[in-house]
C-alpha positions as a Markdown table, in Angstrom:
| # | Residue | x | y | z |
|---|---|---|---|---|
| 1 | Unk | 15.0 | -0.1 | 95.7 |
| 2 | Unk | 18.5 | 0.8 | 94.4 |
| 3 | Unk | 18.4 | -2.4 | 92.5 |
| 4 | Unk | 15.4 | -1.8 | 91.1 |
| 5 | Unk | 16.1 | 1.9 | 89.7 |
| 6 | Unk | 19.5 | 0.4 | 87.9 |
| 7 | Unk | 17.3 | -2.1 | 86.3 |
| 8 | Unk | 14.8 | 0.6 | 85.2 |
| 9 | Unk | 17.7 | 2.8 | 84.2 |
| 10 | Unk | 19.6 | -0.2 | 82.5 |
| 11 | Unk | 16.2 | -1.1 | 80.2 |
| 12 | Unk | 16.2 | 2.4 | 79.3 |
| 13 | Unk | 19.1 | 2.7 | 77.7 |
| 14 | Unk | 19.2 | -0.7 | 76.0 |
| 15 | Unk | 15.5 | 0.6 | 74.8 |
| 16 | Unk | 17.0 | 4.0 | 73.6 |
| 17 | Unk | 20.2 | 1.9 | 71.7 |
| 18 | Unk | 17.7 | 0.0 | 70.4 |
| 19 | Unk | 15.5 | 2.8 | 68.8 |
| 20 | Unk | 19.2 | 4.3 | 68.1 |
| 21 | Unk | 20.1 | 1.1 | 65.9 |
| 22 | Unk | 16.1 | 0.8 | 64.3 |
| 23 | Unk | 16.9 | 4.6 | 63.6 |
| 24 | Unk | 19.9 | 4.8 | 62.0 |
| 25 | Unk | 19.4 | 1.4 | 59.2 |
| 26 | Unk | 17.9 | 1.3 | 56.6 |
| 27 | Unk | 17.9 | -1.6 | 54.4 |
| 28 | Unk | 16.9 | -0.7 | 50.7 |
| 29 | Unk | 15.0 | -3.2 | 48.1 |
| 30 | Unk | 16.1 | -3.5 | 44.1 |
| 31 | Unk | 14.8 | -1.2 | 41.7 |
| 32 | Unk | 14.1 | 1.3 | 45.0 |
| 33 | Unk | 15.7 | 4.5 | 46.2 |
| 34 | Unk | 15.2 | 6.7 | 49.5 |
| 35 | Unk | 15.9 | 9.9 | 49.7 |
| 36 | Unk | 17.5 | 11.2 | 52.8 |
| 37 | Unk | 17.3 | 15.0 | 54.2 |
| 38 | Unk | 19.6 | 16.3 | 57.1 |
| 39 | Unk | 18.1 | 19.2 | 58.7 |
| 40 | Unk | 15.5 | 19.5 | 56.4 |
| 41 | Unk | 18.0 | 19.6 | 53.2 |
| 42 | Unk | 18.8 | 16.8 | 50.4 |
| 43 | Unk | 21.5 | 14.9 | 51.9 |
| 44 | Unk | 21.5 | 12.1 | 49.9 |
| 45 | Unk | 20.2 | 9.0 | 48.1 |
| 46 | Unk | 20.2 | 5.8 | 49.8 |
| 47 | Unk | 20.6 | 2.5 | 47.0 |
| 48 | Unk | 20.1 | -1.0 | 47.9 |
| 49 | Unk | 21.2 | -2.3 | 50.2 |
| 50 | Unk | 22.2 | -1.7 | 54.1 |
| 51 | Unk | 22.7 | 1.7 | 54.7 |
| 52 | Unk | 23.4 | 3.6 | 57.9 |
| 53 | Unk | 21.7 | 7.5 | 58.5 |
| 54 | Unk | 22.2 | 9.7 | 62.0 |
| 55 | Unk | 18.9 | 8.9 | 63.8 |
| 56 | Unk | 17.1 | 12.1 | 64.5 |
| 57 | Unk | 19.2 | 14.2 | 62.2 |
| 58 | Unk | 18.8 | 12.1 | 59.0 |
| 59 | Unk | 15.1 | 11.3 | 58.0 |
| 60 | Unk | 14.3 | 9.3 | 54.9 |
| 61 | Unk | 12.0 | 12.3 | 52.9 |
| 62 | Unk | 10.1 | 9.9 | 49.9 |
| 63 | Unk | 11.0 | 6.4 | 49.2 |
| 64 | Unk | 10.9 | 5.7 | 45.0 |
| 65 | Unk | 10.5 | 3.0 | 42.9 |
| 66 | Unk | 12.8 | 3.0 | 39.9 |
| 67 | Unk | 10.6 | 0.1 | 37.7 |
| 68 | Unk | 8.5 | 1.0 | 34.5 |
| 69 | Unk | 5.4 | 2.1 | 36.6 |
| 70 | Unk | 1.5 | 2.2 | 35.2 |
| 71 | Unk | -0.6 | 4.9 | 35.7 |
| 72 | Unk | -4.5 | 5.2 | 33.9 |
| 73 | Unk | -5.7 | 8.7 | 33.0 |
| 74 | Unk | -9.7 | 8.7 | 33.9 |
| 75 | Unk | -12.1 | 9.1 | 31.1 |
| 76 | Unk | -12.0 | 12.1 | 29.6 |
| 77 | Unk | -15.0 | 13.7 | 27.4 |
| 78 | Unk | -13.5 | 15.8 | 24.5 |
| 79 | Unk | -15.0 | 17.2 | 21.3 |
| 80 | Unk | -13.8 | 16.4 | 18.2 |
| 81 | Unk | -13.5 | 19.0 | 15.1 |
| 82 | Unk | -16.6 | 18.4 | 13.5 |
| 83 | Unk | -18.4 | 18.9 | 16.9 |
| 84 | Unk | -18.8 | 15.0 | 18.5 |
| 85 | Unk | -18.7 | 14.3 | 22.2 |
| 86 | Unk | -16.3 | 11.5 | 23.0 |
| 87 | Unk | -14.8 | 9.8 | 26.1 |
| 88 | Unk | -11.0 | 8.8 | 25.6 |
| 89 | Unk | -9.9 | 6.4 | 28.3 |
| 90 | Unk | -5.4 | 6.6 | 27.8 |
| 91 | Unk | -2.6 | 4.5 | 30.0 |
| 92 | Unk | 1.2 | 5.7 | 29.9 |
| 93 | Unk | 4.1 | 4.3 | 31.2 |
| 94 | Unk | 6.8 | 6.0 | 32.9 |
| 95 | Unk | 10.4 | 5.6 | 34.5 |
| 96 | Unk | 12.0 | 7.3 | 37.3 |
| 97 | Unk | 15.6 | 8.4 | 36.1 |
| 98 | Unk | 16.2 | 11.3 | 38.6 |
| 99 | Unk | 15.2 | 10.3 | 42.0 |
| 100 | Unk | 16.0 | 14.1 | 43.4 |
| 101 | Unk | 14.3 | 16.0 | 40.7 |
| 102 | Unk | 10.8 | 13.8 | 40.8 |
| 103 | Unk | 11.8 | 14.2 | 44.8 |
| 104 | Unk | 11.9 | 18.0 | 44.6 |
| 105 | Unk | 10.8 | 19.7 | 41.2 |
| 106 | Unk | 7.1 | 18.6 | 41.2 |
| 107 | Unk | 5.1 | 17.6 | 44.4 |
| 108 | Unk | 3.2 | 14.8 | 42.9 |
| 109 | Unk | 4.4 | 14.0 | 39.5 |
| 110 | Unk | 2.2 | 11.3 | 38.9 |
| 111 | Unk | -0.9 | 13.8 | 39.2 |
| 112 | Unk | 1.1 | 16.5 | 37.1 |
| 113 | Unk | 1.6 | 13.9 | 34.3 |
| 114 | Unk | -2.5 | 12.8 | 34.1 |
| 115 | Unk | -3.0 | 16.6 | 34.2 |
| 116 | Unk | -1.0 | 17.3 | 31.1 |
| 117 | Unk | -2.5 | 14.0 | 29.6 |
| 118 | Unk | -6.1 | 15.0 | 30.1 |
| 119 | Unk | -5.3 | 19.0 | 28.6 |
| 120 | Unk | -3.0 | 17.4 | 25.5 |
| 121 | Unk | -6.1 | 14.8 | 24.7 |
| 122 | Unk | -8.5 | 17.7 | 24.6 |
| 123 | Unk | -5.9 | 20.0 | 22.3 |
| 124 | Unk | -4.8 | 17.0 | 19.9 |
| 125 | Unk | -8.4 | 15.2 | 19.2 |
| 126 | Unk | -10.0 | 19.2 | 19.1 |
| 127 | Unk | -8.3 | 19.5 | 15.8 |
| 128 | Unk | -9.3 | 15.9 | 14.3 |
| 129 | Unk | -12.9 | 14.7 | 12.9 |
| 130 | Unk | -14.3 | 11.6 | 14.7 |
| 131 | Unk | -13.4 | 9.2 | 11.8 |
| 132 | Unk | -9.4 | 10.3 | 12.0 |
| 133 | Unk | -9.9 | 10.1 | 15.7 |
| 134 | Unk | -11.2 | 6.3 | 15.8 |
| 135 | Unk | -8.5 | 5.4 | 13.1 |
| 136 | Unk | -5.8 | 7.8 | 14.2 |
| 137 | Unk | -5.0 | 6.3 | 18.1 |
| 138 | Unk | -1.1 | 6.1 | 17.0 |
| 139 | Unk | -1.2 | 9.9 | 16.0 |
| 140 | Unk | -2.7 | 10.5 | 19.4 |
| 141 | Unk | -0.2 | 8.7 | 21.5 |
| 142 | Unk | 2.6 | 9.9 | 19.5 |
| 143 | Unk | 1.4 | 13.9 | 20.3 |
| 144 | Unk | 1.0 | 12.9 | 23.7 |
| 145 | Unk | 4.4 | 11.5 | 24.3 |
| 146 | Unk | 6.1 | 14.6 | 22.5 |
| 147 | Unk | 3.9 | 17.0 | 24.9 |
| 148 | Unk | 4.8 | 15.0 | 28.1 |
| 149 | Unk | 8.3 | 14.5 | 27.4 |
| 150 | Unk | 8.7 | 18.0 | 27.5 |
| 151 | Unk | 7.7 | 18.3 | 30.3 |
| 152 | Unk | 8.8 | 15.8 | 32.6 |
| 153 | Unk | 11.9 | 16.0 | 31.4 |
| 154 | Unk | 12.4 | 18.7 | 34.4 |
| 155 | Unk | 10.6 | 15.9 | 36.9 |
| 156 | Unk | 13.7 | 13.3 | 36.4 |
| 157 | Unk | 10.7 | 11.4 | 35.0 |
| 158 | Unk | 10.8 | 9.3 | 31.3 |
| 159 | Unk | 7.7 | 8.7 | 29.7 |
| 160 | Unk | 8.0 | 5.3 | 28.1 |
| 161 | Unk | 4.9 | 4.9 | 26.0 |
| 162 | Unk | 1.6 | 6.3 | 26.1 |
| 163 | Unk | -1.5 | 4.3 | 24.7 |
| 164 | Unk | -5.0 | 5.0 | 23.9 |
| 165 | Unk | -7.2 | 2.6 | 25.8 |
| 166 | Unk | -10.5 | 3.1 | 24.2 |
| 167 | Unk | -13.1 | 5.6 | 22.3 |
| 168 | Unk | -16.4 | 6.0 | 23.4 |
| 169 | Unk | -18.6 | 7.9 | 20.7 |
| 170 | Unk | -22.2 | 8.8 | 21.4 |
| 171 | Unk | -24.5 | 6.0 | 21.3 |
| 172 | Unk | -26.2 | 7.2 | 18.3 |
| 173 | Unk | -23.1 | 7.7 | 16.6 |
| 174 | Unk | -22.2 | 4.0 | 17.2 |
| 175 | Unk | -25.7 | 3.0 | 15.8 |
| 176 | Unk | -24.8 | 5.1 | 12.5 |
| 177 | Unk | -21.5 | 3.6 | 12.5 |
| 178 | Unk | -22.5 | -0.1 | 12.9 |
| 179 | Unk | -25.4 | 0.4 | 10.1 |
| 180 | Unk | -22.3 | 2.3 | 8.0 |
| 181 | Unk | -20.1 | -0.8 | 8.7 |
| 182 | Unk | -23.2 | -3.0 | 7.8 |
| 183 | Unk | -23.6 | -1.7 | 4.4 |
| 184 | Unk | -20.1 | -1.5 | 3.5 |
| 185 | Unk | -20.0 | -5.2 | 4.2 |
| 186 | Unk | -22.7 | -6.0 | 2.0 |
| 187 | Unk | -20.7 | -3.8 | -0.4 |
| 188 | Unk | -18.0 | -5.4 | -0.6 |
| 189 | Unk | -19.4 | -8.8 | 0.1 |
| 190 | Unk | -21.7 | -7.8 | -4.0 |
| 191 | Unk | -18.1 | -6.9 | -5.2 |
| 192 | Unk | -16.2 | -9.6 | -4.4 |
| 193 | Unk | -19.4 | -11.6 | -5.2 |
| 194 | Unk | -19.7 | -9.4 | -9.2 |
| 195 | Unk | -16.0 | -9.9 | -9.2 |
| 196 | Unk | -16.4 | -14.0 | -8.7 |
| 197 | Unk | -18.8 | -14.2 | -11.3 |
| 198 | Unk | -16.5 | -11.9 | -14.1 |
| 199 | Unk | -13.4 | -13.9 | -13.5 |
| 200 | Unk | -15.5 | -17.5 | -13.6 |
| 201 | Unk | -17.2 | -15.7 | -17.1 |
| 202 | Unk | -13.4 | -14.6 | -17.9 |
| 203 | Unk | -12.3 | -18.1 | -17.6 |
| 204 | Unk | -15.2 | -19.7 | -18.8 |
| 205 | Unk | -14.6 | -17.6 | -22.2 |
| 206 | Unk | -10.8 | -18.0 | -22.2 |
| 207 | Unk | -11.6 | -21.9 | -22.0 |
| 208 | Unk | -13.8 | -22.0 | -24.8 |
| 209 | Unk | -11.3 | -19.9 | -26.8 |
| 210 | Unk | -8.7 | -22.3 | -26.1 |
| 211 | Unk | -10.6 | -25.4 | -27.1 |
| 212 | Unk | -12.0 | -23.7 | -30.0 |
| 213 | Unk | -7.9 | -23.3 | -31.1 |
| 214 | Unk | -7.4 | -26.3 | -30.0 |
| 215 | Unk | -10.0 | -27.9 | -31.9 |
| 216 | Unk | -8.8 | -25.6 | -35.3 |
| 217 | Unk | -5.4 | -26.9 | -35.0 |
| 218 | Unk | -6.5 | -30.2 | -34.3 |
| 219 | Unk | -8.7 | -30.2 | -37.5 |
| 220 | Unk | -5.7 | -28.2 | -39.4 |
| 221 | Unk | -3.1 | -31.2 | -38.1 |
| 222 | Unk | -5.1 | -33.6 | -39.6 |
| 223 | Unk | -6.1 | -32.3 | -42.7 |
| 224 | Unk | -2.3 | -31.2 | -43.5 |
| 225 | Unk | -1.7 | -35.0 | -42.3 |
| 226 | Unk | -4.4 | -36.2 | -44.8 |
| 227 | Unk | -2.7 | -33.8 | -47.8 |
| 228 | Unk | 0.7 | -35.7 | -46.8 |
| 229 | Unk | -0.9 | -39.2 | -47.2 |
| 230 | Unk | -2.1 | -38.2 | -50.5 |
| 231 | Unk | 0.8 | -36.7 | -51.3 |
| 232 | Unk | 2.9 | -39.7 | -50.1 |
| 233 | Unk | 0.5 | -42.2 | -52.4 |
| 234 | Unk | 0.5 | -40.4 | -55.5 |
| 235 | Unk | 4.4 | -39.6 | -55.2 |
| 236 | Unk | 4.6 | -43.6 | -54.7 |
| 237 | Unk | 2.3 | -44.6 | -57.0 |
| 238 | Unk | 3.9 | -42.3 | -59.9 |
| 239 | Unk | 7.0 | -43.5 | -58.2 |
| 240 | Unk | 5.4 | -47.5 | -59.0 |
| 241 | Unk | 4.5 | -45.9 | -62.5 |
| 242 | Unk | 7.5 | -45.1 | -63.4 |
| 243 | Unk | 9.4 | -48.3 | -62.2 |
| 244 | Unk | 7.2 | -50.3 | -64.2 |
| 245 | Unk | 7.8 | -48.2 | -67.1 |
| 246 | Unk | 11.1 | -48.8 | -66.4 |
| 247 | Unk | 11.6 | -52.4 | -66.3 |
| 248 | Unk | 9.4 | -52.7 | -69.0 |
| 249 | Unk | 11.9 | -50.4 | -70.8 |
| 250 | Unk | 14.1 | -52.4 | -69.5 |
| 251 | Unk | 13.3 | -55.7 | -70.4 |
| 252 | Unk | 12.3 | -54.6 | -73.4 |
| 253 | Unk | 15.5 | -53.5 | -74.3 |
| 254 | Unk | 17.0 | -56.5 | -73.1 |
| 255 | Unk | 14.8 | -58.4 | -75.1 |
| 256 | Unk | 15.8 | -56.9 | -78.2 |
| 257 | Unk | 19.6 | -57.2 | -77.4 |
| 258 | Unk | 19.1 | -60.6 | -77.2 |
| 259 | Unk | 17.0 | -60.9 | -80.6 |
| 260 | Unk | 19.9 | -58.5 | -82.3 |
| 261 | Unk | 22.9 | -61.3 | -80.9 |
| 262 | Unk | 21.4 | -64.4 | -82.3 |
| 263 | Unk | 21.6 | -62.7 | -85.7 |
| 264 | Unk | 17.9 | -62.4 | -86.7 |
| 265 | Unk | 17.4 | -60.5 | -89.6 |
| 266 | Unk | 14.3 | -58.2 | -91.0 |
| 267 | Unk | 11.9 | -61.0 | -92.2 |
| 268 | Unk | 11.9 | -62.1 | -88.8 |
| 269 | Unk | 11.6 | -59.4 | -86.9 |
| 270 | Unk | 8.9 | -58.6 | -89.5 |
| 271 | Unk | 6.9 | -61.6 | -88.8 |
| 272 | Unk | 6.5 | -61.3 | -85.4 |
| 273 | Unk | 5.5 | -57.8 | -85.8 |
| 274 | Unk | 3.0 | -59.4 | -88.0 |
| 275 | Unk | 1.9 | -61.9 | -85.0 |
| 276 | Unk | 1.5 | -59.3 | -82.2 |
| 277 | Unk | -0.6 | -57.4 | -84.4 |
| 278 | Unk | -2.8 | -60.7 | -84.4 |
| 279 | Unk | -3.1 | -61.3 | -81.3 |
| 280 | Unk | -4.0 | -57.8 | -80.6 |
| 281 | Unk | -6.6 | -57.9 | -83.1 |
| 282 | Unk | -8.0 | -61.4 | -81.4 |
| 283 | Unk | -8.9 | -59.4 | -78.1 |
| 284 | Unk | -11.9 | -57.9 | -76.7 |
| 285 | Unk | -10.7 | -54.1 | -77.9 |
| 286 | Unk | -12.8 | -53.0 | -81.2 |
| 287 | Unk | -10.5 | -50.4 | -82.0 |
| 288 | Unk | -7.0 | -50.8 | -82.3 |
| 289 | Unk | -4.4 | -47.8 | -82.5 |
| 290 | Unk | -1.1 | -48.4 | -84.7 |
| 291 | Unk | 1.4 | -47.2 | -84.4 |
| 292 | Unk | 2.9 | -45.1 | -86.7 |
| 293 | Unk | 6.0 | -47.6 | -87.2 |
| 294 | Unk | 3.4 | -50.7 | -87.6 |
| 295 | Unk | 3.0 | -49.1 | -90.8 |
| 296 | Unk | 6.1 | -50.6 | -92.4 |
| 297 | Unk | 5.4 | -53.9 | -91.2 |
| 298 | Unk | 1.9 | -53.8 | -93.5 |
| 299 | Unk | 3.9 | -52.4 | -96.2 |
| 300 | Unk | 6.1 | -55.7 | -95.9 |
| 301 | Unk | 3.0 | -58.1 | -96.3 |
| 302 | Unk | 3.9 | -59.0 | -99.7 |
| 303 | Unk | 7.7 | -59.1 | -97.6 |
| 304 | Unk | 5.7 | -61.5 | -95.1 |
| 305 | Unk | 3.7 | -63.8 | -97.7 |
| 306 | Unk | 7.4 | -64.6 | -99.1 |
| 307 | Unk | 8.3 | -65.8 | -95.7 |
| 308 | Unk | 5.4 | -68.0 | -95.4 |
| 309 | Unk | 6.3 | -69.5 | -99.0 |
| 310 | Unk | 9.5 | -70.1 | -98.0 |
| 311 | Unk | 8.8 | -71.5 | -95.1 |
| 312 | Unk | 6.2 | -73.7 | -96.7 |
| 313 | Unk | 8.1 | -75.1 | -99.1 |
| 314 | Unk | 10.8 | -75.8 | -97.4 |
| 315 | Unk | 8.1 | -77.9 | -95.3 |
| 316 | Unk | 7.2 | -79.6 | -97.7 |
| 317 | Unk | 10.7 | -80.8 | -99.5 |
| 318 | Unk | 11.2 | -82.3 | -95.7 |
């Protein structure tokens, strides 16, 4: 019996060193803290890790999570400025950055923050219409921030972000606004449509004016091209003009050189004044124009008949 009450006596206390040890460690995840009271007071905050506590003097009060955390406010039904019922579903995001303030300042600060959400959607939509409230969900997350910041900054709690989920109008009101949304895209569906048609009738008239210039300054290059041809023929005909002139000038001048250096004199010269006149008389013209100098040469006839004496009879003594 002896033996058996020192093996009673000696699981007992191997159980009680046991419950000692599972009492006094505490082994703490990342991102986590526990917070320890002694007697009933904040003793301390345990991080990760392995940490050691009195058993039955230290007790672990709240354990924490230090990670960005998500919490969904339920759907609340405000009223807008202009008197419309809506239901605003909103998520926000927060941080524990004071384990012993959200510990001790507020008794459930996730409650207190949905609390403060739900009153501050009710104030900040209650002074917008329904239209600023469906395009204005960045004013309403950027009031409710400022509002909860103030106030959990006493919690040892940082609101992150806060968003606005969704908007639920009346269901009438989303029939108004579909029809509303209906007919503004027809309207701007005729605009752009009017719009299409005045720039294809802008172009459309900008690309007749062009070819119409074009077709002007076409017709303008070639009639100024046609003027210089003209030009071009007449300046080289007068230019052929006046080099025949010239070489007839020329030879002509030549020609009587050459009569005035083998010596001729007057009666000869005479004489075949005579025989040009002849000839011109023998063609098809009927009027002949003399010139003012062929005058002398008729004068000489009785000069010319002397010639043709002389020449006869000096034929004729051959």
């Amino acid at each position: 019996m002896a033996g058996l009450s020192n093996v009673v006596i000696l699981v007992i206390v191997v159980l009680l060193i046991l419950l000692l040890v599972w009492r006094s460690v505490r082994i703490v995840g990342q991102q986590t803290v526990f917070i320890v009271e002694r007697f009933g007071r904040f003793h301390r905050a345990l991080g990760p890790g392995l940490n050691i506590i009195f058993p039955f003097i230290d007790r672990v009060k709240k354990k924490l999570d230090l990670r960005t955390q998500q919490v969904t406010v339920p759907r609340q039904e405000v009223i807008t400025k202009d008197n419309v019922n809506i239901k605003i579903e909103t998520v926000f995001f927060y941080t524990v950055i004071d384990a012993q303030q959200a510990t001790y300042n507020i008794q459930n600060f996730v409650q207190g923050i949905q609390n403060i959400t739900a009153s501050n959607i009710r104030q900040v939509v209650g002074h917008m219409e329904l239209d600023e409230t469906l395009s204005g969900r960045d004013r309403i997350s950027f009031e409710l921030r400022q509002s909860l910041d103030e106030v959990t900054e006493t919690w040892g709690v940082r609101i992150d972000r806060v968003e606005v989920i969704d908007i639920h109008p009346p269901t009438e009101i989303q029939a108004s606004m579909e029809k509303q949304m209906k007919a503004e895209r027809e309207k701007r569906a005729n605009i752009l449509q009017a719009e299409g048609e005045r720039q294809s009738a802008i172009l459309r008239a900008e690309g007749e004016k062009q070819s119409t210039i074009l077709r002007a300054e076409a017709e303008k290059e070639a009639n100024i091209r046609r003027a210089e041809g003209v030009k071009q023929a007449i300046v080289l005909e007068a230019t052929g003009r006046a080099e025949g002139i010239r070489l007839v000038a020329s030879g002509e001048r030549n020609r009587i050189e050459m009569l005035a250096a083998a010596g001729l004199d007057e009666q000869v010269l005479a004489f075949q004044s005579f025989e040009a006149l002849s000839n011109m008389a023998q063609g098809p013209a009927s009027t002949i124009f003399i010139p003012a100098d062929a005058v002398n040469v008729l004068a000489n006839m009785g000069a010319i008949s002397k010639v043709f004496q002389a020449t006869k009879n000096s034929g004729e003594s051959l």
